[in-house]
C-alpha positions as CSV (number, residue, x, y, z in Angstrom):
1,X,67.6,95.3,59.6
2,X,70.4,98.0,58.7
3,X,71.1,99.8,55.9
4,X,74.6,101.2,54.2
5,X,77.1,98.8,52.2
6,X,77.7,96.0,53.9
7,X,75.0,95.7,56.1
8,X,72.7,93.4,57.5
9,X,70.1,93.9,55.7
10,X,68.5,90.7,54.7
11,X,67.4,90.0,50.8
12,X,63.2,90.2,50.5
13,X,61.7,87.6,47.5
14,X,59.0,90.2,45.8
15,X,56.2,89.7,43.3
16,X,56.9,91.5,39.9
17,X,54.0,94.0,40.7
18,X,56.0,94.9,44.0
19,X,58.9,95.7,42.2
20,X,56.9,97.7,39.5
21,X,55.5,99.7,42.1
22,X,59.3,100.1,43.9
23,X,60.6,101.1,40.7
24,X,57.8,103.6,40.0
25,X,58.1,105.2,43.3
26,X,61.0,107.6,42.3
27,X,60.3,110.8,43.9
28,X,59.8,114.3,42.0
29,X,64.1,114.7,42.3
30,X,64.3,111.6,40.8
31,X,66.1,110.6,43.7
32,X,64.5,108.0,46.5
33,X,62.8,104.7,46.1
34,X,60.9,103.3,48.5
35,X,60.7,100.7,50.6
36,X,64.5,100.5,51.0
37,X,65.5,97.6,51.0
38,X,67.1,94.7,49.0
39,X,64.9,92.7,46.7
40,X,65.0,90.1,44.1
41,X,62.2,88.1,41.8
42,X,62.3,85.5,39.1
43,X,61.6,86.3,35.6
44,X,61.5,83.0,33.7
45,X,64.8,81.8,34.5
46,X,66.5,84.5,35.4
47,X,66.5,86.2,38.7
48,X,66.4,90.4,39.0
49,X,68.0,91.8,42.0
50,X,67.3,95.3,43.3
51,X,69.3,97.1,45.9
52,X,67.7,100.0,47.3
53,X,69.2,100.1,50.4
54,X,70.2,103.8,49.6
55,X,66.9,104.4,47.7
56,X,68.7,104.1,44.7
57,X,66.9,101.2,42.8
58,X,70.2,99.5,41.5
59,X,69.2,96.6,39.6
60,X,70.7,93.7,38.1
61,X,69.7,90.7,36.6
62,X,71.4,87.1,37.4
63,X,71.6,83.7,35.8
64,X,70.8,82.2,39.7
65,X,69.8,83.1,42.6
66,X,73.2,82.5,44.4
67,X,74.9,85.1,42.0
68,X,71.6,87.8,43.0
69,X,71.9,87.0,47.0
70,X,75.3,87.3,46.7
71,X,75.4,90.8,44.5
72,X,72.5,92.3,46.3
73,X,74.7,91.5,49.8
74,X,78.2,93.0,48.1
75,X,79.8,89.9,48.1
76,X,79.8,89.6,44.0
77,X,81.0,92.6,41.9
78,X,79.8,92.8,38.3
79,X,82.0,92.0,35.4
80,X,83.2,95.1,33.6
């Protein structure tokens, strides 16, 4: 598995208490996330991704899970 843009790092379904956890992790700095990684979960109908391959916790949410794979890989940019 890598890391940085771009990379090979593969997309992980989680349960919403995993990702609570992941987005509760921030350091004091308010800085790092962990597990790095890239994530997604369904809520409803509606898919959440969550790129914290930098520790960042970007997250988006997604009509489908195509559009979330694809985002949470850098293939899909969001609409301005």
């Amino acid at each position: 598995m890598m890391d940085d843009y771009g990379g090979n790092m593969t997309c992980q379904e989680i349960t919403r208490q995993t990702a609570s956890a992941l987005l509760s992790s921030c350091d004091t700095a308010g800085r790092n996330y962990r597990p790095l990684g890239r994530f997604y979960l369904r809520e409803g109908r509606r898919f959440i991704g969550i790129d914290n391959s930098t520790g960042n916790a970007w997250t988006e949410e997604f009509p489908d899970l195509k559009l979330c794979i694809a985002w949470l890989k850098g293939q899909q940019e969001l609409p301005s």
